[in-house]
C-alpha positions in Angstrom: -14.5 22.0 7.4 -13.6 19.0 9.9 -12.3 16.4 8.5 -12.4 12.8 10.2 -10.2 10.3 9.1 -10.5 6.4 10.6 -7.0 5.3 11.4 -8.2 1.9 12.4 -6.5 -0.1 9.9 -3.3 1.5 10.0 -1.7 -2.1 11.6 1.0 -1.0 13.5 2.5 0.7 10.2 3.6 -2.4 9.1 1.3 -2.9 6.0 0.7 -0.9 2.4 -2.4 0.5 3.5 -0.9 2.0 7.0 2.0 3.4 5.4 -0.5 4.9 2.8 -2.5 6.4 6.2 0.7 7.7 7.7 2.2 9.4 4.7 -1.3 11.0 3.8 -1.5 12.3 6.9 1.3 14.3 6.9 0.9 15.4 3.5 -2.2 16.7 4.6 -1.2 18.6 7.8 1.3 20.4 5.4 -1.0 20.8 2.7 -1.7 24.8 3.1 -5.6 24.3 4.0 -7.9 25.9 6.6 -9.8 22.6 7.4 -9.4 20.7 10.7 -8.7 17.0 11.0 -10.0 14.6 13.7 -8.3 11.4 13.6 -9.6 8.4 15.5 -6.8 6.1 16.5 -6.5 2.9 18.8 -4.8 4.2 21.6 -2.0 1.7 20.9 -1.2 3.6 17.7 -1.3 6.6 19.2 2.5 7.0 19.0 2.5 6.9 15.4 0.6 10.2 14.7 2.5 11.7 17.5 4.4 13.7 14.3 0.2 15.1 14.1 -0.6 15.9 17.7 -0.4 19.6 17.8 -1.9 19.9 14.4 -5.0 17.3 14.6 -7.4 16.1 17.1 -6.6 12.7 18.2 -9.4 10.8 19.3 -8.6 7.6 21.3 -10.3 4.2 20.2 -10.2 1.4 23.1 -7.7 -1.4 22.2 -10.3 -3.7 23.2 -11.8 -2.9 19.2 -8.5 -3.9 17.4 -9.7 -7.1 16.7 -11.1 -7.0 13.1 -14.6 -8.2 13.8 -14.5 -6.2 16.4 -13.4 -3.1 14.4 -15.9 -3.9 12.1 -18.5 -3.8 14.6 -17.3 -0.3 16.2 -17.5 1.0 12.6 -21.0 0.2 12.2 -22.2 0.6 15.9 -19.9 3.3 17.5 -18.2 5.7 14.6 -21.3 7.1 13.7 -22.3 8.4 17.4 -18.7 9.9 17.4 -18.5 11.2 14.0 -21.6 13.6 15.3 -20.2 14.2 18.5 -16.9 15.9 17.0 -19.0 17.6 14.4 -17.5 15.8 11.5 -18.3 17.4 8.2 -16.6 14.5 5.8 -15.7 11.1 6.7 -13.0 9.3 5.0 -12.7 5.1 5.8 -9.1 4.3 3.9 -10.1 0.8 3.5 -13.0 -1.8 2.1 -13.1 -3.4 5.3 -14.7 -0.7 7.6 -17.0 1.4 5.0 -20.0 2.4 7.2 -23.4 1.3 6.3 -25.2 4.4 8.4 -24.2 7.9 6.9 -23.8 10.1 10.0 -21.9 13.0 7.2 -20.4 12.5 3.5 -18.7 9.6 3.5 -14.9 9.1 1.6 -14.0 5.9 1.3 -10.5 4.7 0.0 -10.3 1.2 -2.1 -6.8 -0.1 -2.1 -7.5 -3.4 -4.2 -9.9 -6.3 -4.5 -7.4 -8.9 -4.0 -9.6 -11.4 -2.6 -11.7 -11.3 -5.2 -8.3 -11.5 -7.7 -6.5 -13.8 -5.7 -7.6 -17.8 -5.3 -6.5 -18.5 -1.6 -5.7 -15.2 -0.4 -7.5 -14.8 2.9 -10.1 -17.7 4.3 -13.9 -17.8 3.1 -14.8 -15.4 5.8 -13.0 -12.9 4.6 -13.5 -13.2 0.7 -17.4 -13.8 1.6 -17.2 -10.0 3.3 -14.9 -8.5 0.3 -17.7 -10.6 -2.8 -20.7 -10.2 -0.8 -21.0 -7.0 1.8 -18.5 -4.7 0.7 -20.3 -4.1 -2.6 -23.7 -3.0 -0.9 -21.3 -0.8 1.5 -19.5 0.7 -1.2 -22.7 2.0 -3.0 -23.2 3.6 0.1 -20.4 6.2 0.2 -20.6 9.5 -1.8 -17.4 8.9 -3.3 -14.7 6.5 -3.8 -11.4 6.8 -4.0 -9.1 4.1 -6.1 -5.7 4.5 -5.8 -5.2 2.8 -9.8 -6.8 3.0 -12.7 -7.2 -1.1 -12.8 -8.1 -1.0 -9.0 -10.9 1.6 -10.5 -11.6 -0.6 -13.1 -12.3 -3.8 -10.7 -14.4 -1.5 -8.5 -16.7 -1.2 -11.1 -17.0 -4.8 -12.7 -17.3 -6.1 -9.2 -19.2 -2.9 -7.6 -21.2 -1.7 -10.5 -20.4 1.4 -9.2 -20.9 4.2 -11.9 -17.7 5.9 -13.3 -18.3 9.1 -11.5 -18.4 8.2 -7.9 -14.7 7.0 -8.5 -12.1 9.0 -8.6 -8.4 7.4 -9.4 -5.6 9.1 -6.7 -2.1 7.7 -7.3 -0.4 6.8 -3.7 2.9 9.4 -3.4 6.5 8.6 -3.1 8.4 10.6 0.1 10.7 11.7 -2.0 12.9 13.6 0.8 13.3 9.6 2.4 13.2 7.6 -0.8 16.2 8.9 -2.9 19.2 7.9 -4.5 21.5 9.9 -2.8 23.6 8.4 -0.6 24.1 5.0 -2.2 27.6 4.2 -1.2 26.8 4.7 2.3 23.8 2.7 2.4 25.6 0.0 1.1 28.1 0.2 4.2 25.1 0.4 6.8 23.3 -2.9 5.1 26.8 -4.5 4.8 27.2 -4.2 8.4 24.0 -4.4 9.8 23.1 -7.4 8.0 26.1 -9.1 6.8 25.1 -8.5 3.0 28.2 -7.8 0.9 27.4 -9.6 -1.8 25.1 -8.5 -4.9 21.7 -9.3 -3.9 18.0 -9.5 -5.2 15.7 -7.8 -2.7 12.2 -8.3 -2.2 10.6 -6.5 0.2 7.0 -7.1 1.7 5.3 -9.0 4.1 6.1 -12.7 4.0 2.2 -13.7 2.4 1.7 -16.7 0.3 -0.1 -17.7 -1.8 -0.6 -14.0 -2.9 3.4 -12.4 -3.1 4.5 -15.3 -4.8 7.9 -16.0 -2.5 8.2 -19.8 -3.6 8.2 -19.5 -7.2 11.0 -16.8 -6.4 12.6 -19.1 -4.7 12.3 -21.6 -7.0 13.2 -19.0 -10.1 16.4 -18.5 -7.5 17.6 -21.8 -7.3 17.5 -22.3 -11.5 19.1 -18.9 -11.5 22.2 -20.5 -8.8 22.5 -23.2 -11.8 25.3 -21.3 -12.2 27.1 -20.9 -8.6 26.3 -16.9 -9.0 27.6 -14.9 -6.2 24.4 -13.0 -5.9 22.0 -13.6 -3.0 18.2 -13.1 -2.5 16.7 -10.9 0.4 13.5 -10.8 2.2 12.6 -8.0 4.3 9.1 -8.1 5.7 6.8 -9.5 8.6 5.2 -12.9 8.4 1.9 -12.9 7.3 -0.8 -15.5 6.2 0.9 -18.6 4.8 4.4 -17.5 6.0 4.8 -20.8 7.3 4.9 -22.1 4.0 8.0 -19.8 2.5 9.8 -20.7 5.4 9.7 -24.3 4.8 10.5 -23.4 1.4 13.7 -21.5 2.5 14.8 -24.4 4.9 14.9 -27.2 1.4 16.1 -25.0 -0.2 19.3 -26.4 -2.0 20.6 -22.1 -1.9 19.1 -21.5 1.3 22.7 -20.4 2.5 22.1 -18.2 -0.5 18.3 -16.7 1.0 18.2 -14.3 3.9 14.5 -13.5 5.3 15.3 -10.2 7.5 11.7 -10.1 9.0 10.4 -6.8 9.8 12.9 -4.0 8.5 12.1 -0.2 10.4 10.7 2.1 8.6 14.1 4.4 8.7 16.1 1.2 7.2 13.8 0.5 4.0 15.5 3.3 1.9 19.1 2.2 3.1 18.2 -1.1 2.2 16.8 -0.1 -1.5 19.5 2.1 -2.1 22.4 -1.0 -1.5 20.0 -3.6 -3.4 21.8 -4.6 -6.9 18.4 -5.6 -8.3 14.9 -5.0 -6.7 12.5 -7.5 -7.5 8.4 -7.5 -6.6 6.5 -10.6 -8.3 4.1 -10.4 -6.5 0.3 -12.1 -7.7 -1.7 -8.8 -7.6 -1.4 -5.4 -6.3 -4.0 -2.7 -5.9 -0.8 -0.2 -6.8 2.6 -1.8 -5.5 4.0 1.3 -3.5 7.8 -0.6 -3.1 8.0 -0.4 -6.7 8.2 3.1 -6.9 9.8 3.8 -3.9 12.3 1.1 -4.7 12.5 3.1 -8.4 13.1 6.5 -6.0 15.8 5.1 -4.2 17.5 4.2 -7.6 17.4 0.6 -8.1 16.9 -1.3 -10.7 13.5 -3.3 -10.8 12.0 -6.4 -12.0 8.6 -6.5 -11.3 5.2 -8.5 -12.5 3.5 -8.1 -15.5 -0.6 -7.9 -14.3 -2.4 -5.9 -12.6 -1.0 -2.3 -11.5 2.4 -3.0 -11.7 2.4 -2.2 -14.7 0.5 1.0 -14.5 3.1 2.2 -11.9 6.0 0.9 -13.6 5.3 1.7 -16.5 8.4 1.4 -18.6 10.8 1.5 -16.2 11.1 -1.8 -15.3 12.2 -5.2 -16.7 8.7 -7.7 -16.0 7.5 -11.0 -16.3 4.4 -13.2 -15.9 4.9 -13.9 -12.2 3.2 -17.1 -12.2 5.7 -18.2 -14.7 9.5 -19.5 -12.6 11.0 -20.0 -15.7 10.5 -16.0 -17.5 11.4 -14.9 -13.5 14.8 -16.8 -13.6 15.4 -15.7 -17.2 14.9 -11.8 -16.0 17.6 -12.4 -12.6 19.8 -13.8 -15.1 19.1 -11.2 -17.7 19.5 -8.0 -14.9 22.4 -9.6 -12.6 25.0 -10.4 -15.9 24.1 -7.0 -17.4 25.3 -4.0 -15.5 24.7 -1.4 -18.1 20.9 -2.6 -18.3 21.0 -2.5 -14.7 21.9 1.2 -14.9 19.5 1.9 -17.7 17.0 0.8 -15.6 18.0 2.8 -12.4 17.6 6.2 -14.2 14.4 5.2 -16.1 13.4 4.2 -12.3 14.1 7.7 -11.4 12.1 9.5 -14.0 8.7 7.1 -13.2 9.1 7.3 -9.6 8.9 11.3 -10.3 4.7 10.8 -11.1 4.3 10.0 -7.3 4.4 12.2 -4.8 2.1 12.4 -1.8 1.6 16.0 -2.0 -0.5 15.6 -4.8 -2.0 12.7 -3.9 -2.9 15.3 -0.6 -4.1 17.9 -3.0 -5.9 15.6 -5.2 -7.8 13.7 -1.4 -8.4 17.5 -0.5 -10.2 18.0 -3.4 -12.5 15.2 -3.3 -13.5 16.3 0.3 -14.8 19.4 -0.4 -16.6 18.0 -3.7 -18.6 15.9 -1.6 -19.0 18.7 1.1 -20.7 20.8 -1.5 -22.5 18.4 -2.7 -23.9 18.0 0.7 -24.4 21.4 1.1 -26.5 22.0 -1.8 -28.8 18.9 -0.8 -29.4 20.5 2.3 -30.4 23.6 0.6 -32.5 22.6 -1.6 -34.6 20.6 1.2 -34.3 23.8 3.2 -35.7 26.0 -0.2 -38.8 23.0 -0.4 -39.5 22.8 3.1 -40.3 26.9 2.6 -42.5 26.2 0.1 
């Protein structure tokens, strides 16, 4: 079976949904299959699935299609040529944005979260018109859809009205061989030196978005937590985003801002150093379709304090200490409650451990795997029994 796989939205690897392409990548090129992949990549990204080269087929996309409407556009217009072209038995589309219309094969279709549809303010009318008004009539038209949460599934299909068994809920993995607690110490003396943190601090990492990942009411939790003249700092680590402008400013009056370092982007090789020397990893963020740092952050043995809604909780689930993110007041109370307790801090590290064991992106390989070759057989059968009427 070939196997195509529309790379499209992969962002430079700087977002949740192109770290989820890159990882499942690999787990599927070492997932012990016979099946071929064709992966269709602007030719800008190439380098990032140069780890894939000898084991894939990389098909170049012009960079003149990065732009999203744009991207859209080649989704609908050109993929489907292509798709034939290769031979492409399955299709899988890891994001809302770019499900096709026209079904050139069986089409996979991967739905991180409904955020826009969740989120007041979150991305400008054009975009939550597409998410509310054309995505819905796109996603009836894949053979299957893939949610990676149980209350991502569940929005699908009060939004969607997508029956139950066109979803199927696959968990995003954890690297666990990068995401670790081993090596702590050392960690500690990298970030120390690379970024001049050597005091406790409260990390948050993801990109710099508001209103959606809640940074100012952080802040603001922050500064009633600093009541106190506490040692500790707070640490952002991620590339500015819609809004950024406004966390910023926020940062700049900030009475702690001496307190408050924004790292920007962070490489992909530094994020588990950076987890592993953070006293207290914090993610209060609005919504999530599954909140990857959280278990990563649990992998890599730190403590977490994360929000209360949405998935969070579902990948949490126990492990962490939470709070109603929209609420400064419970957020400060939870920094006060983690940063003046060590032994909770510690309890919360190893329960961290345990949870982050669920995720692993070999199963969430196995599990994609699976769903591929359901709706190859389904396919297969439909084509049989035309070929068994047509004889008639």
């Amino acid at each position: 079976m070939n196997i195509g796989i529309s790379t499209s939205v992969v962002q430079r690897g700087k977002t949740g949904v192109g770290q989820y392409l890159l990882a499942l990548t690999k787990a599927l090129i070492e997932a012990e299959t016979e099946h071929q992949f064709t992966l269709f990549v602007l030719e800008e990204d190439l380098p990032l699935f140069e780890f894939a080269r000898d084991s894939v087929k990389l098909v170049p996309v012009a960079e003149r299609y990065r732009p999203a409407v744009k991207n859209i556009l080649w989704h609908q217009a050109i993929l489907p040529g292509l798709v034939r072209h290769e031979q492409i038995d399955v299709l899988h589309i890891p994001s809302y944005r770019r499900m096709l219309w026209r079904q050139p094969c069986p089409m996979v279709a991967t739905i991180h979260d409904l955020a826009p549809l969740r989120v007041k303010g979150k991305y400008d009318w054009k975009r939550t018109f597409y998410a509310s008004g054309v995505v819905k009539h796109l996603a009836r038209r894949q053979d299957h859809i893939i949610s990676v949460s149980k209350h991502t599934a569940e929005d699908i299909q009060h939004f969607f009205h997508l029956p139950q068994p066109q979803i199927t809920v696959i968990h995003n993995g954890v690297d666990h061989q990068r995401y670790s607690a081993i090596g702590a110490q050392a960690s500690k003396k990298l970030i120390a030196e690379r970024y001049g943190l050597k005091q406790p601090f409260f990390l948050y990492i993801s990109r710099l978005e508001h209103p959606a990942k809640n940074h100012v009411r952080l802040i603001q939790a922050f500064e009633m937590f600093q009541e106190k003249n506490s040692p500790w700092q707070l640490v952002f680590a991620g590339s500015d985003w819609n809004g950024a402008d406004v966390i910023h400013n926020a940062i700049s009056k900030s009475r702690c801002k001496n307190s408050i370092h924004s790292l920007g982007f962070v490489p992909d090789e530094v994020v588990p150093d950076l987890m592993r020397a953070a006293d207290v990893f914090v993610y209060p963020s609005l919504y999530e379709g599954f909140g990857l740092p959280i278990a990563e952050a649990m992998a890599c043995g730190a403590p977490v304090i994360c929000s209360n809604c949405s998935s969070m909780l579902e990948v949490a689930g126990d492990a962490a200490a939470t709070a109603d993110p929209e609420n400064v007041v419970a957020l400060k109370w939870q920094l006060l409650r983690l940063a003046g307790n060590p032994r909770l801090r510690e309890q919360l590290s190893q329960a961290g451990l345990q949870q982050a064991r669920l995720f692993d992106w070999k199963r969430t390989a196995s599990a994609t795997l699976k769903i591929y070759e359901q709706v190859a057989r389904k396919e297969a059968c439909i084509r049989t029994s035309d070929l068994i009427a047509n004889t008639k």
